[in-house]
Legacy VTK file of the C-alpha trace (Angstrom):
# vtk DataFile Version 3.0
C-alpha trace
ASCII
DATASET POLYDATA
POINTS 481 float
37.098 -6.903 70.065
40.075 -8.638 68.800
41.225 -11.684 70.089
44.996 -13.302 70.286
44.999 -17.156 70.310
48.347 -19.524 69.138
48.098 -21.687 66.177
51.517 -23.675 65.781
51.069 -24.492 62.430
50.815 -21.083 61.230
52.958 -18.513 62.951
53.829 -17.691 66.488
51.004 -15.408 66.870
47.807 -14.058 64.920
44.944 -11.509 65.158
41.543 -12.933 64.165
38.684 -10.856 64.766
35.505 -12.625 63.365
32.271 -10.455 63.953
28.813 -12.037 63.258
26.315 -9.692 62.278
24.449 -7.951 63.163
24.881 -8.519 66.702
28.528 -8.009 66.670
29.341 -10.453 68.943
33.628 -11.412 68.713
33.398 -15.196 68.298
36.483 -17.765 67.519
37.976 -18.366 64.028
40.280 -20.422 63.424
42.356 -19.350 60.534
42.938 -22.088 57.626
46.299 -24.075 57.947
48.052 -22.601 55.116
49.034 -25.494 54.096
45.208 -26.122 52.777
45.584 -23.799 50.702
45.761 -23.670 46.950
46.184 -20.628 44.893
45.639 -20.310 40.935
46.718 -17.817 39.291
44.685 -17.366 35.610
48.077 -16.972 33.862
48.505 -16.992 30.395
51.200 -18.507 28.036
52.538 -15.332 26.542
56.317 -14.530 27.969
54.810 -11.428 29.443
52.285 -12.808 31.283
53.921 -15.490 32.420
56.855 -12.975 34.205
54.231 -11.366 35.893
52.414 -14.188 36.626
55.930 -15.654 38.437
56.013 -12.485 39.872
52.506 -12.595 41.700
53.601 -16.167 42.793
57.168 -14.720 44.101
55.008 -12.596 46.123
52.866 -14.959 47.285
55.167 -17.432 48.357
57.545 -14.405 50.116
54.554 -13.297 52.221
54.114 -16.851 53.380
57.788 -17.486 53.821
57.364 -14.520 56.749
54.382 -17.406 58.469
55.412 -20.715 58.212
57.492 -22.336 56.440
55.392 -24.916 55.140
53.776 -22.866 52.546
50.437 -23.635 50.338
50.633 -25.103 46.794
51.068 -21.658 44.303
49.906 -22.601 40.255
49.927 -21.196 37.441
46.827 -21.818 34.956
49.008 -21.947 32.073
51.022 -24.516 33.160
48.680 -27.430 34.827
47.956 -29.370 31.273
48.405 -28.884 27.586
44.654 -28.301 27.139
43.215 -25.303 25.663
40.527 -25.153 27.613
41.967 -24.873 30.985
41.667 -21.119 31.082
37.571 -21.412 31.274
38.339 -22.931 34.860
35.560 -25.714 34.511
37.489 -28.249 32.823
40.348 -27.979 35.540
38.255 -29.055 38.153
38.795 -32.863 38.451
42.374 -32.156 38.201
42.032 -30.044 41.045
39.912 -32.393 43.103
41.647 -35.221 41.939
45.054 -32.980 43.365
44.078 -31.902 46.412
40.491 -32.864 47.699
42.059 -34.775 50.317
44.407 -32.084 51.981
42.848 -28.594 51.245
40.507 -26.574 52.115
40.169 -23.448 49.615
40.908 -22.866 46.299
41.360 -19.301 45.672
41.821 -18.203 41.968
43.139 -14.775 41.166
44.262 -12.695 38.354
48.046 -11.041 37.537
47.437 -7.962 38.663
45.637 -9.345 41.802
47.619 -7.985 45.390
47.076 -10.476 47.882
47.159 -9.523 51.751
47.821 -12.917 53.215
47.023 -12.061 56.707
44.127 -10.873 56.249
42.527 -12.713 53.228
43.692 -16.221 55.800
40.973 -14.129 58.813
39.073 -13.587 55.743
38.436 -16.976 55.027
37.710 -18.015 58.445
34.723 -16.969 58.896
33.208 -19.546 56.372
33.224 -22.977 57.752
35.333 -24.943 55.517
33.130 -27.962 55.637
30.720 -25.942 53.964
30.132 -25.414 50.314
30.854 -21.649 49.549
31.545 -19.354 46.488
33.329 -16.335 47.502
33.953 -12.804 45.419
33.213 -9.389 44.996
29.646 -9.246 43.542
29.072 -7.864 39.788
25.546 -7.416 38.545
24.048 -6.090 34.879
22.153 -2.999 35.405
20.468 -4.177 32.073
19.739 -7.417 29.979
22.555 -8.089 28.038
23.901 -9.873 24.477
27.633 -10.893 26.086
24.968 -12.729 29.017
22.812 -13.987 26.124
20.167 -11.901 27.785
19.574 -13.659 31.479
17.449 -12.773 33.503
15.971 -10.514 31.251
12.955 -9.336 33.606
15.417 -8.143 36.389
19.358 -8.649 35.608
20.902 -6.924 38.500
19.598 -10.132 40.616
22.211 -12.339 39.612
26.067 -11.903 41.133
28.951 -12.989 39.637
32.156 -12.370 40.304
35.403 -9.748 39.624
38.262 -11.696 38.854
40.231 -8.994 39.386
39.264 -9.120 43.045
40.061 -13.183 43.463
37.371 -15.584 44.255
37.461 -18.613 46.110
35.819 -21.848 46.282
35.262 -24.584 49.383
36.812 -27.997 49.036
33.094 -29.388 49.228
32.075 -27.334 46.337
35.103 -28.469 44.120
34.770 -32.167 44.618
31.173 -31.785 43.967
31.541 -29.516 40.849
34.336 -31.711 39.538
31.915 -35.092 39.864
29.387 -32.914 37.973
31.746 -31.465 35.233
32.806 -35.576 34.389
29.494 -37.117 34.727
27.809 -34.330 32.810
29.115 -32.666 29.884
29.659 -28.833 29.765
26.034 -27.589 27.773
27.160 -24.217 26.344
29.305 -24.613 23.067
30.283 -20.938 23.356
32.209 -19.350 26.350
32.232 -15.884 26.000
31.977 -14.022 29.657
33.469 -16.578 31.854
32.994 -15.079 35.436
29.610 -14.990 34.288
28.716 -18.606 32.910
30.764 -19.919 35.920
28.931 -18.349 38.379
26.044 -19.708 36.224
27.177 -23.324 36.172
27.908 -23.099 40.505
24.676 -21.804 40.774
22.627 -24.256 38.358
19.492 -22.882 38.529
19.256 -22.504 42.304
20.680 -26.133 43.338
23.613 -25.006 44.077
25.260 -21.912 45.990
24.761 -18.538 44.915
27.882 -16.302 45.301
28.824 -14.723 48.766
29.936 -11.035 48.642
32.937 -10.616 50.357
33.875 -6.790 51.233
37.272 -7.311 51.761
37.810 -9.076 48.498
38.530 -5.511 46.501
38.935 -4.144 43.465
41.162 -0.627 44.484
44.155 0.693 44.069
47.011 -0.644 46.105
47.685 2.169 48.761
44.641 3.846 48.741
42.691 5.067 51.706
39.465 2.634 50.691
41.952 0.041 50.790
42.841 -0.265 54.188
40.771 -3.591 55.650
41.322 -5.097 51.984
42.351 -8.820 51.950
43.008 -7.975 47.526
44.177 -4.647 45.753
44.999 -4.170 42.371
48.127 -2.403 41.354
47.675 1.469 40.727
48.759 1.739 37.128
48.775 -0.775 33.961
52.527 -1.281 33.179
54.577 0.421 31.633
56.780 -2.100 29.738
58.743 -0.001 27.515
58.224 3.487 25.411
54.837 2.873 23.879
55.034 1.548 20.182
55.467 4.027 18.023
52.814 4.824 15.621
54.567 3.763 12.077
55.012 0.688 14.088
51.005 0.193 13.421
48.928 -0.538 10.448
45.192 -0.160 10.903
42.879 -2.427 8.927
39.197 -1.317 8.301
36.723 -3.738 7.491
33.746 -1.935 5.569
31.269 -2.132 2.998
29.367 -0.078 0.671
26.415 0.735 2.716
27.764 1.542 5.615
30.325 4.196 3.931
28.153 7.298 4.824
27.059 6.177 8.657
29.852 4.412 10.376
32.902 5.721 8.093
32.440 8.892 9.519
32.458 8.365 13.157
35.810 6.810 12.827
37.097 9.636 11.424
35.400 11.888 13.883
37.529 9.751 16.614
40.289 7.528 15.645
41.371 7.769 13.111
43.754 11.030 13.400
45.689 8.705 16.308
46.407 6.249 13.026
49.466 6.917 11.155
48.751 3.963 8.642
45.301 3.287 7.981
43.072 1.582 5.254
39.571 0.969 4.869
38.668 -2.021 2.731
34.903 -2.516 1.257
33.296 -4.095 -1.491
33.338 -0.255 -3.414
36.456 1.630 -3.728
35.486 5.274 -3.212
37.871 7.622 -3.403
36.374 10.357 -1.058
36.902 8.094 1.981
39.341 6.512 0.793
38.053 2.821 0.503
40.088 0.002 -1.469
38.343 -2.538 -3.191
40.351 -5.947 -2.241
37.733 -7.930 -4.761
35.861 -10.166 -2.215
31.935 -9.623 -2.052
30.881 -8.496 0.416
28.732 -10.611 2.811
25.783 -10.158 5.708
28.083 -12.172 8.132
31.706 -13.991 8.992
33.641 -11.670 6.749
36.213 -14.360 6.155
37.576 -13.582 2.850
37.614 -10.108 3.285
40.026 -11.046 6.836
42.432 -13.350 4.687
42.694 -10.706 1.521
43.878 -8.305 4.877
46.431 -10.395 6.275
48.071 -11.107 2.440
47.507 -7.780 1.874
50.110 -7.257 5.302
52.753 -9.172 3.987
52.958 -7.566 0.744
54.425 -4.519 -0.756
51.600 -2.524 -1.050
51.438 -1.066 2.223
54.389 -0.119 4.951
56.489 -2.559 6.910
55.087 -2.351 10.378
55.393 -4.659 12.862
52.088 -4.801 14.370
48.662 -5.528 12.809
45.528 -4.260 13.798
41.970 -5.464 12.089
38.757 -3.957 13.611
35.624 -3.306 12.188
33.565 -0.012 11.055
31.780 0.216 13.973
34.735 -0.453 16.439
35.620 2.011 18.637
39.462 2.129 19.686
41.800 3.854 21.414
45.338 3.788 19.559
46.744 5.605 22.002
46.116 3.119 24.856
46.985 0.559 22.516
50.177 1.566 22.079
50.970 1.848 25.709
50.114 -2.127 26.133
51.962 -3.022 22.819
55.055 -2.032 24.369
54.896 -4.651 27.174
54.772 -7.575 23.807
57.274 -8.842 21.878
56.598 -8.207 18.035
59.266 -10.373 16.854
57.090 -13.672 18.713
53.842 -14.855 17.113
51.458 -12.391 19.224
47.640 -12.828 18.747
46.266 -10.090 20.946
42.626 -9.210 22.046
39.107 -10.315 23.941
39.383 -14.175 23.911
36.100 -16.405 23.207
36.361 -20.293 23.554
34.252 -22.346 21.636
33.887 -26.573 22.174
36.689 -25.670 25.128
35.313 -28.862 27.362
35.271 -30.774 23.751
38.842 -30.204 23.064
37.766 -27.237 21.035
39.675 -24.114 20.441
39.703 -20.081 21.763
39.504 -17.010 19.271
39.894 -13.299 19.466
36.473 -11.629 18.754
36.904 -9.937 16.377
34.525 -6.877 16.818
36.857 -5.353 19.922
39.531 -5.564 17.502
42.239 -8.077 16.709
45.965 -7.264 17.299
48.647 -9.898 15.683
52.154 -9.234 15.548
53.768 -9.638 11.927
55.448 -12.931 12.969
51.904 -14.340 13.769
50.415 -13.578 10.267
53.570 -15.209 8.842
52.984 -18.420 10.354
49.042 -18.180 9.473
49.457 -17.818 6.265
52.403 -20.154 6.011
50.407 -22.956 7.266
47.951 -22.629 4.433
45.072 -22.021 6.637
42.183 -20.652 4.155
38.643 -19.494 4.898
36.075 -22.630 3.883
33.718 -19.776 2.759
33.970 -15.885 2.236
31.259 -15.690 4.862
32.983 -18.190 7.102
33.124 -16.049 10.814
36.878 -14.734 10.680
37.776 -14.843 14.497
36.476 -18.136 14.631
38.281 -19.871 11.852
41.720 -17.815 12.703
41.228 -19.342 15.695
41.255 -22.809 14.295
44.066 -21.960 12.845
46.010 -20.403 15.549
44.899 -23.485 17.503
46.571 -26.144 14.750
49.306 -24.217 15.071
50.252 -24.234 18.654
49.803 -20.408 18.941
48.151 -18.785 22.022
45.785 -16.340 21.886
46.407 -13.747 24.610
43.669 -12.126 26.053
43.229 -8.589 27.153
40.021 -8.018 29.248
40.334 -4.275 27.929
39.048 -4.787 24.742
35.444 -5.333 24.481
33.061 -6.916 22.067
30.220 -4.821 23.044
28.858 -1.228 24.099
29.702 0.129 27.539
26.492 -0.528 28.366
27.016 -4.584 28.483
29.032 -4.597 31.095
29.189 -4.038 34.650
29.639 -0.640 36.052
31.682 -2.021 38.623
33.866 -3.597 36.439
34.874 -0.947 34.264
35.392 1.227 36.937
38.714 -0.256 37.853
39.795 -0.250 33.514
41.366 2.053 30.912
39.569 0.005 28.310
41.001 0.001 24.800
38.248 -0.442 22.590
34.121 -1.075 22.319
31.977 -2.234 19.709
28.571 -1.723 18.567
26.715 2.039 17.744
22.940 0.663 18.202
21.103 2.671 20.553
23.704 4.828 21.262
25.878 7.660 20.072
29.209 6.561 19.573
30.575 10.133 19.259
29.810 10.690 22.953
30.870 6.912 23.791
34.247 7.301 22.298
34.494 10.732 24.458
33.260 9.167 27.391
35.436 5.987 27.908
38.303 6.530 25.307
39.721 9.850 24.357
42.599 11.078 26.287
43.068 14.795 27.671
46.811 13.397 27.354
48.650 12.369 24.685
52.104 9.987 24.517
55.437 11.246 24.426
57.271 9.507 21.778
59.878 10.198 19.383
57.126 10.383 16.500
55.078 12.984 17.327
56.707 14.911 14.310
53.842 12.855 12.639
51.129 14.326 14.053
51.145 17.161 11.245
51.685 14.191 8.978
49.400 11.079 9.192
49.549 9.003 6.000
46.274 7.270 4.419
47.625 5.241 2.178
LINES 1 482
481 0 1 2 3 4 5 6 7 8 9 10 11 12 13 14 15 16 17 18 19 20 21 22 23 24 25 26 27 28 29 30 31 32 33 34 35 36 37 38 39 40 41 42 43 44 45 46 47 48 49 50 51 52 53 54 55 56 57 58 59 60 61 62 63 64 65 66 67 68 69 70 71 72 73 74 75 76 77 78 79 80 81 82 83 84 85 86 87 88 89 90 91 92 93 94 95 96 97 98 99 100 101 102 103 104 105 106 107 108 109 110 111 112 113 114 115 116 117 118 119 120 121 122 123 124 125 126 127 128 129 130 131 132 133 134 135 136 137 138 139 140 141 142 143 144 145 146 147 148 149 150 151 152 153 154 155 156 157 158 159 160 161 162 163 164 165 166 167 168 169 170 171 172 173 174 175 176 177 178 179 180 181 182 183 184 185 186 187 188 189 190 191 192 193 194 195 196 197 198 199 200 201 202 203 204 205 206 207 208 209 210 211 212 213 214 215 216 217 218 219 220 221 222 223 224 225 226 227 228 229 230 231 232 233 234 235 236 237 238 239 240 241 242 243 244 245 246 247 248 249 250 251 252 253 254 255 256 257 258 259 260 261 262 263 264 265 266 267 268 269 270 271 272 273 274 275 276 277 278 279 280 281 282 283 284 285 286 287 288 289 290 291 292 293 294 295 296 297 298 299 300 301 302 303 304 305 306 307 308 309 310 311 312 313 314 315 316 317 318 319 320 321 322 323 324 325 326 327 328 329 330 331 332 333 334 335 336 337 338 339 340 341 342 343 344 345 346 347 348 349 350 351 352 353 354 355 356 357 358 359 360 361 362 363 364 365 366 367 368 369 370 371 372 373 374 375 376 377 378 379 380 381 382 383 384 385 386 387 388 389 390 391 392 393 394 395 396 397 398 399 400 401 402 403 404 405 406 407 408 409 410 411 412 413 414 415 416 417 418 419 420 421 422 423 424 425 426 427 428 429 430 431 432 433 434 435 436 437 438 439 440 441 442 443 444 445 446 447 448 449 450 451 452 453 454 455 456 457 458 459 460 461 462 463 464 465 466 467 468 469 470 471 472 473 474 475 476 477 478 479 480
């Protein structure tokens, strides 16, 4: 049953149907003022993102224009502080009690790409009593222990729920102002913040003391206009734009990292997949063999970090040895990527600004510490960005210094973003979420143990199609230089 009732400080007239199970009974809700309201969007600094961050907001705020027209507070992440560490949500929190404790009721966070139904997320919501403290989502769960989760709850992962960012999430005033006390009192434990829907629903949770998170069906994860979307409160758009023409492939040089004894194992997987969608491509070891071919840039080779090897790459970029492109892309020998798919999200970037593209890690973020790409889903800078890096006389403090980590130092000194991607992934398909992946066209993967990356690469990244572009006279013609 369905029941009309007037709120003046909405709109002239809503639906709210609020069914408690199981017994089905209709009971009154009273939907949230929008006015206690607050919506973050996880934007990002990059010109792209922001536009289609402004756009999600433009959306927002046009839907709520049609209600009242006193309409919620609309943010964007990127722009609330000048702290790097924002983006990991946590240390935002006494801003955001500090902000609006007083006035609001919800905080509901959501990503670009997130569709919002107003209407019905506003019934959605009241069905939780506000004065309550309540963590809201669409449930994720690990089929398996896993590395990206430092292994939790190893005896029976798929116990623990975290939520789809994708999907938006939302958290009771009550549970803010009592998180943000926590998060100044306490300081943040983990050093490393790696999967953050993860360690956040983690940190809300804290070991049972606090609320676990509430599934909420209507917070989705499918296409916008799709039958299974129909009682949706969020959607996410059908297709990943479109920007331009994809990049073209001589637009792209492909940097290997490999050494000696893995020339014979991993070397020839990447050439099984990838490699043919690479019209520049080098491999650089510790051995120059000229079956493969493999280049020798003169740094040892080392068991870890990789450092030196990363810098001799990016020189080796700027200088006349290899073609002009415009776009840079380092991964390792055991990467697996789809160039293709790549290309198609280059073209929403401008090369000619200092892009650093890929999965973002934070490390010290509640310290005033910086955010790096990881570097085994691959690392994507635009030519302007190793300019400035190597301008600035950044250097490696060791050849086995970890690369990501110190470019991110760098990048961090420097003012320049790094702009994440949640399509690249540091680890196997395995490591993450069915659920999650089932709504991405992921770019790369990392990691062969325990599986065979022939079939992996077949699985999640080769493409039936292939993209029209002006260069596919190269296809006959793909240089190894």
């Amino acid at each position: 049953m369905t029941d009309f009732f007037f709120i003046p400080s909405l709109w002239s007239f809503v639906f709210v149907s609020c069914l408690r199970q199981p017994s089905h009974i209709s009971v009154l809700c009273v939907a949230p003022d929008l006015r206690e309201m607050v919506f973050v969007i996880q934007s990002q600094r990059n010109s792209f993102h922001v536009r289609q961050a402004e756009e999600r907001r433009a959306d927002l705020l046009k839907q709520v224009h049609d209600l009242t027209e006193k309409p919620p507070a609309v943010l964007l992440l990127h722009t609330l502080s000048d702290n790097e560490g924002d983006w990991s949500i946590l240390p935002l929190l006494p801003y955001l009690s500090r902000s609006f404790g007083k006035n609001s009721s919800w905080i509901v966070f959501l990503e670009e790409e997130t569709n919002v139904k107003m209407v019905t997320l506003l019934q959605v919501l009241a069905k939780f009593p506000k004065n309550k403290e309540w963590f809201l989502g669409k449930p994720l769960h690990d089929e398996e222990s896993t590395i990206i989760h430092h292994y939790a709850f190893a005896e029976n992962p798929s116990i623990f729920k975290y939520p789809d960012f994708a999907a938006a999430w939302a958290l009771s005033m009550p549970l803010v102002v009592r998180l943000a006390n926590k998060v100044r009192d306490e300081p943040l434990k983990s050093d490393f913040t790696i999967d953050l829907k993860h360690e956040i629903a983690l940190y809300i949770w804290d070991g049972g003391n606090g609320p676990h998170l509430t599934a909420v069906p209507e917070l989705c994860t499918e296409p916008e206009g799709s039958p299974n979307a129909q009682y949706c409160a969020t959607t996410l758009r059908k297709d990943p734009p479109l920007c331009e023409e994809p990049v073209k492939k001589e637009d792209i040089f492909v940097a290997v990292k490999t050494c000696r004894k893995f020339h014979s194992e991993r070397v020839p997987v990447i050439k099984k997949t990838w490699e043919k969608d690479a019209l520049f491509l080098e491999y650089y070891s510790d051995h120059a063999e000229p079956s493969i071919p493999t280049i020798n840039l003169g740094v040892p080779n080392t068991e870890r970090g990789h450092c030196g090897k990363t810098f001799a790459i990016l020189q080796r970029f700027l200088s006349s040895a290899v073609p002009d492109t415009k776009w840079l892309v380092i991964v390792d020998d055991d990467t697996l990527i789809s160039l293709p798919r790549l290309r198609v999200l280059l073209s929403c970037y401008d090369p000619s600004a200092p892009v650093c593209l890929g999965e973002r890690y934070g490390y010290g973020l509640s310290q005033g510490g910086y955010s790096y790409i990881t570097g085994g889903g691959g690392m994507v800078f635009s030519r302007e960005a190793v300019v400035r890096l190597l301008n600035s006389g950044c250097k490696c403090y060791s050849n086995d210094a970890p690369d990501d980590m110190v470019l991110g130092m760098c990048l961090n000194a420097l003012g320049l973003p790094i702009t994440h991607s949640p399509l690249f992934h540091q680890a196997r398909p395995e490591d993450y979420s069915k659920d999650l992946l089932a709504h991405q066209v992921p770019i790369s993967f990392h990691k062969h143990w325990n599986i065979d990356p022939v079939a992996v690469f077949n699985k999640w990244l080769r493409d039936d199609w292939r993209t029209n572009t002006s260069d596919e006279h190269n296809e006959k013609s793909k240089t190894e230089l």
